[in-house]
C-alpha positions in Angstrom: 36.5 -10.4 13.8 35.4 -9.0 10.7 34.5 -5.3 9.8 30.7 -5.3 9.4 31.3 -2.9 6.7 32.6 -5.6 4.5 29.8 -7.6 5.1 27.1 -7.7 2.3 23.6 -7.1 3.8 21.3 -10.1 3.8 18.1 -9.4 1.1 14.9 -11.3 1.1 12.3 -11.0 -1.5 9.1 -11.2 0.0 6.0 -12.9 -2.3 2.6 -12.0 -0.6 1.3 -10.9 -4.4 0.1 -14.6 -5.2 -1.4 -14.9 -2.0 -2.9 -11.8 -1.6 -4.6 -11.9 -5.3 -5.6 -16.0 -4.0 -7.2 -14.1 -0.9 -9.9 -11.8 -3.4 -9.5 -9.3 -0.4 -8.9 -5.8 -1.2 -6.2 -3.7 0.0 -8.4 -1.6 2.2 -10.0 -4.3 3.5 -6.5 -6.3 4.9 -5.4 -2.6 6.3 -9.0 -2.5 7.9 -8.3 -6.0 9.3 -4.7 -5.9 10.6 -4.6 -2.4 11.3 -1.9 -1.6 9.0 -2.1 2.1 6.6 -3.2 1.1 3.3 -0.4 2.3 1.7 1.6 -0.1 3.2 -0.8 -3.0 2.3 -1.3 -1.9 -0.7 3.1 -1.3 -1.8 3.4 -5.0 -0.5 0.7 -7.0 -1.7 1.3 -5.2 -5.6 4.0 -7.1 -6.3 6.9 -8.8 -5.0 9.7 -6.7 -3.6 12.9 -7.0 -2.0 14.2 -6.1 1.5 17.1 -6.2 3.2 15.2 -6.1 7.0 11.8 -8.0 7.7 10.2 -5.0 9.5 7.1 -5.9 11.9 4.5 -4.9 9.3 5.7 -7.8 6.8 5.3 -10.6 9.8 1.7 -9.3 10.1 1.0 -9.4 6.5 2.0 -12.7 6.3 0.5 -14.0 9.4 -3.1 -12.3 8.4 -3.1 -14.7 5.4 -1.8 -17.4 7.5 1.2 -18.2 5.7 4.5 -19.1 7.7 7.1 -16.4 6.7 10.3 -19.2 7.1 8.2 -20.8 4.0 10.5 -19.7 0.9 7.3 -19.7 -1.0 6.8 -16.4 1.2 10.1 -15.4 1.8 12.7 -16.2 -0.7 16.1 -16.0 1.0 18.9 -14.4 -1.5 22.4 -15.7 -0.9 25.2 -12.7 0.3 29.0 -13.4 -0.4 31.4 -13.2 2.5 34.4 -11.6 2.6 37.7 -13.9 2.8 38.0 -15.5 6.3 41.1 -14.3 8.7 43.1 -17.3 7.6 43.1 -16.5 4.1 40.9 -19.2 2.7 38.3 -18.2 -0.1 35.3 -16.3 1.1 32.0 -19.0 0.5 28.3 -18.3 -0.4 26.3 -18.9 2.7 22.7 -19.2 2.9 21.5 -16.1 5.5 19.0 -17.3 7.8 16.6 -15.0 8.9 15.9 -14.5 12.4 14.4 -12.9 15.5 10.5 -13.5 15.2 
């Protein structure tokens, strides 16, 4: 079993800029609709940004504009290096898959 910390942390860059601009909605009005602080809106749907967790807030975000967050188009999935396995083979680049919603 590995040491987790060896293990590079998965990092997504999530893209609701586009789509948020393509709405015409305003910040406020998404926080007003889903709930959400408008600070929050308003940091994600600036620009694009990178994360190492999809936290709950994102999933709604991306849901309220009815886009499917396992489209890379929302959320770009950046590749993490492994350590070398136990048997001393060269440690590969494998795509992280994100999970749990």
């Amino acid at each position: 079993m590995r040491n987790p910390k060896y293990l590079k942390q998965p990092r997504f860059k999530v893209k609701l800029a586009r789509f948020h601009k393509e709405s015409g909605k305003s910040a406020y009005q998404v926080a007003k609709d889903t709930g959400l602080n408008y600070g929050t809106v308003s940091a994600w749907t600036k620009e694009d940004r990178e994360v190492t967790l999809l936290p709950d807030h994102i999933i709604k975000l991306i849901a309220y504009y009815g886009l499917d967050w396992t489209d890379p188009a929302v959320i770009e999935i950046i590749e993490a290096s492994e350590p070398p396995d136990q048997d001393n083979t060269p440690g590969q680049v494998k795509t992280l898959v994100a999970g749990g919603y």
